[in-house]
C-alpha positions as CSV (number, residue, x, y, z in Angstrom):
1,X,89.1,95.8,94.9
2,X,91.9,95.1,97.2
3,X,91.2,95.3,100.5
4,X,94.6,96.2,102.9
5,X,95.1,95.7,106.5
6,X,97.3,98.9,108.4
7,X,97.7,99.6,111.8
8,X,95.8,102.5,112.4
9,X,97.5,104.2,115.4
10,X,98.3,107.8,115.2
11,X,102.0,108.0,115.5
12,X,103.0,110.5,118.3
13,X,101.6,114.2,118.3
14,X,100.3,113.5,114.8
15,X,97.4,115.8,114.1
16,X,93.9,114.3,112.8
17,X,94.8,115.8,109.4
18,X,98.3,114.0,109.7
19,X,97.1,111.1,110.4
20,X,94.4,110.0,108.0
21,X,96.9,111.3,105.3
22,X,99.2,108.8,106.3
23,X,96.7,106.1,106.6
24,X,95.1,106.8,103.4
25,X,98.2,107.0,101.5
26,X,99.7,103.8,103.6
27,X,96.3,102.0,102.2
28,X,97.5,102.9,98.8
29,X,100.6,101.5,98.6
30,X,100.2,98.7,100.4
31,X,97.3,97.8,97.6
32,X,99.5,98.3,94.6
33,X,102.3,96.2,96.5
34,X,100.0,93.5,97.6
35,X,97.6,93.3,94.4
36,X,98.3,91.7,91.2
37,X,96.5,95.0,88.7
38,X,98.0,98.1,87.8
39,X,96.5,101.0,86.7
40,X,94.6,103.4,89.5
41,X,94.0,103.0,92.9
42,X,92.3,104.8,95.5
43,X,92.2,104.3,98.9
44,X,90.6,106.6,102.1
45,X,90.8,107.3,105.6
46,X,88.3,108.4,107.6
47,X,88.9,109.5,111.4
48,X,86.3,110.8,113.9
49,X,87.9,113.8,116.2
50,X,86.0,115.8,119.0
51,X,88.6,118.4,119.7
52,X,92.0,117.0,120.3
53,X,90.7,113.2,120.8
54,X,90.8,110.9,118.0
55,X,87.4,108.2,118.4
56,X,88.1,105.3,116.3
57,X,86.2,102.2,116.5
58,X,84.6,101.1,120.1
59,X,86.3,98.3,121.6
60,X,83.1,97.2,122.8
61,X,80.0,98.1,124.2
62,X,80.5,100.3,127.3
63,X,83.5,102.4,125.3
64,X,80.8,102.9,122.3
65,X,78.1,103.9,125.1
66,X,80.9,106.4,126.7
67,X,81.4,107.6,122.8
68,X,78.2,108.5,122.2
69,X,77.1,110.1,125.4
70,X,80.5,112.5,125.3
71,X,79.2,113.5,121.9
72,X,75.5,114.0,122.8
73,X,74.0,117.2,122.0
74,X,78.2,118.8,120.8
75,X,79.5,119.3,117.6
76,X,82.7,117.1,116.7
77,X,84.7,117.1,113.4
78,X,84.8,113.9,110.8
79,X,87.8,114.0,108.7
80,X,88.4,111.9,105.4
81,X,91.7,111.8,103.1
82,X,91.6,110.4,99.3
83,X,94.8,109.3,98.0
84,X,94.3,108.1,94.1
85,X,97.5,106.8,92.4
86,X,97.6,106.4,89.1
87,X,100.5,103.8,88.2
88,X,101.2,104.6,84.7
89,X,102.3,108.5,85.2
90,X,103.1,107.6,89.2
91,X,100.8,110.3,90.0
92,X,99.4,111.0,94.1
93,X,96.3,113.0,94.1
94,X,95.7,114.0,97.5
95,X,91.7,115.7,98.6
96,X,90.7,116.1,102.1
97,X,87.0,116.5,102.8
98,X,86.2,118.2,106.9
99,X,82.3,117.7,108.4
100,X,81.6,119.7,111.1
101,X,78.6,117.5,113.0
102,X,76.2,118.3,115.6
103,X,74.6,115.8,117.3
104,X,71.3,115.6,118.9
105,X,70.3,115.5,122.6
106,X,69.6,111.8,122.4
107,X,68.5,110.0,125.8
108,X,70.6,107.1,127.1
109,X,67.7,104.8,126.3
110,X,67.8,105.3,122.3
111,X,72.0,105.1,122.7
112,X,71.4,101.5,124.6
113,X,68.8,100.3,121.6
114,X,71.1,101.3,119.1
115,X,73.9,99.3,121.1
116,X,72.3,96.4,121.7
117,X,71.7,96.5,117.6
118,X,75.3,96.1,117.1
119,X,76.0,98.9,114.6
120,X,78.4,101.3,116.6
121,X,80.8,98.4,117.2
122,X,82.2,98.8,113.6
123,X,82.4,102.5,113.6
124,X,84.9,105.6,114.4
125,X,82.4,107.4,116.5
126,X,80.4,104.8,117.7
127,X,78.0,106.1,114.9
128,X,76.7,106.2,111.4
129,X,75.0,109.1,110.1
130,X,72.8,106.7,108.5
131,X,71.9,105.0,111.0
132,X,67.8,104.4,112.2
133,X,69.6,106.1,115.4
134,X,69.3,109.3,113.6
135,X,72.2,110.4,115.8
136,X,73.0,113.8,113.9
137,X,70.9,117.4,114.2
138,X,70.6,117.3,110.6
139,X,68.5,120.7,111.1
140,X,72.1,121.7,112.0
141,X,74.3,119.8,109.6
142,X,75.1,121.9,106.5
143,X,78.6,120.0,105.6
144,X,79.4,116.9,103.3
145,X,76.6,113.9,104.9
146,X,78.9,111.1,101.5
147,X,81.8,112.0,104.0
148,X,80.6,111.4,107.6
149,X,79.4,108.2,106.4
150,X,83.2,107.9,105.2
151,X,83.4,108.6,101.0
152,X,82.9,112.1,100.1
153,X,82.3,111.5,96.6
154,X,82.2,115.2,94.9
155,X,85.7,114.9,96.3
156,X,86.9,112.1,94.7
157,X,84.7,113.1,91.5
158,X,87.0,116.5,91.8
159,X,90.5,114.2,91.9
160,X,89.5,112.1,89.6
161,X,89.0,115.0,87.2
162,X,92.3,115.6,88.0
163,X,93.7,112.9,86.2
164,X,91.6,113.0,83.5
165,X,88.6,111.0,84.2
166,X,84.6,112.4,84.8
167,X,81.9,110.2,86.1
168,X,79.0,109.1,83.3
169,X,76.8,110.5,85.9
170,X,75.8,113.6,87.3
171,X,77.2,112.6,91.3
172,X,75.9,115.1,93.1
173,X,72.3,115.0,91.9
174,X,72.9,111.0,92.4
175,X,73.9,111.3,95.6
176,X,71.4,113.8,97.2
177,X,68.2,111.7,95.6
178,X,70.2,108.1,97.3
179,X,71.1,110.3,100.6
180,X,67.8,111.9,100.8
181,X,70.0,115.3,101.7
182,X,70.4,119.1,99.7
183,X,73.9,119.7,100.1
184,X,74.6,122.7,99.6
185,X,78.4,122.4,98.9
186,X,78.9,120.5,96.2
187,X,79.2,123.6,94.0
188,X,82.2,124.3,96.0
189,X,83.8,121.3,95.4
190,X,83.3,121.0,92.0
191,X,83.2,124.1,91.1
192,X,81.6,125.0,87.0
193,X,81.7,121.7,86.3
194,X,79.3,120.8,89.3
C-alpha cells in the first residue's frame, strides 16, 4: 500500500466521468513515482454527483446537514474509476462502475444523530451506505452496494482478469454474504466466468 495525496478539484467543465478518471489515474502514477515497489498498482476514485453537482467531502457539519437533506427521499448517481497499471508490460486498465441510489425520506432528527456521530465528515455525500443511518431505500437500490461504499470489486475482479490474474475466491458470493446484499449484477460484470 502506498497511499497518495492529489488535489481533488474538478478542473473546469470536467464531467463526473472526467473527473474521477483523472483522479484515479493521477493516484496511480503518483504511487509508482513516489513508492519504492514495482509491479501492479491500482488506485480509484470515487465521486458522489446529484445531477450536475459534484458532493465531495462536507467541510463540516452544517454543509454535511445541507448534503443530506438535498438528497433526502431523490435518487443521485455514485461514480467510481479503477485504474490498474501493471509496470512490467506498462499496461492501464481502465473500469468504471455507475450506482444509481435512492435515498430514503429520513427526518432531520436521524440526519442530526448521524452528524453528531461524526461519520459523514469523511465522506463524498455526507454518507455511507453502510452506515447504522441506513440512509439508502435499499427496497429501491438494484445497482453495485461494493461501489457506493467506494470499491466495486466484480469490477476490479473483471480488470484484473484482464491482465491475467483471477481471485482464489469466488468475489461475488464473498461479497454478498459480508454485504448482507443479492446483487443482481454481478453476472453482468463478470460475465461466464461470474
Amino acid at each position: 500500500m502506498c497511499p497518495v495525496e492529489v488535489d481533488e478539484l474538478p478542473l473546469q467543465d470536467e464531467t463526473a466521468e472526467e473527473l474521477v478518471r483523472r483522479l484515479a489515474l493521477t493516484k496511480a502514477r503518483t504511487a509508482i513515482l513516489s513508492c519504492d515497489e514495482s509491479g501492479v498498482f491500482l488506485a480509484a476514485d470515487t465521486v458522489v454527483v446529484d445531477g450536475q453537482r459534484l458532493l465531495g467531502k462536507p467541510l463540516d457539519q452544517t454543509e454535511a446537514r445541507e448534503m443530506l437533506w438535498e438528497l433526502r427521499g431523490r435518487e443521485h448517481r455514485v461514480l467510481t474509476t479503477l485504474v490498474i497499471i501493471d509496470q512490467q508490460d506498462q499496461r492501464e486498465i481502465f473500469m468504471m462502475c455507475e450506482s444509481s441510489v435512492p435515498m430514503r425520506r429520513y427526518t432531520m432528527d436521524e440526519v442530526d444523530a448521524y452528524i453528531n456521530s461524526g461519520s459523514p465528515l469523511d465522506k463524498a455525500g455526507a454518507y455511507g451506505i453502510q452506515d447504522s443511518f441506513n440512509p439508502v431505500a435499499m427496497e429501491c437500490f438494484h445497482d453495485c452496494y461494493a461501489n457506493v461504499m467506494g470499491l466495486p470489486l466484480c469490477h476490479l475482479v473483471n480488470a484484473m482478469r484482464r491482465l491475467g490474474h483471477s481471485p482464489f475466491i469466488d468475489v461475488p458470493v464473498e461479497c454478498q454474504a459480508y454485504l448482507d446484499y443479492d446483487c443482481s449484477i454481478y453476472k453482468e460484470i463478470l460475465g461466464d466466468r461470474a
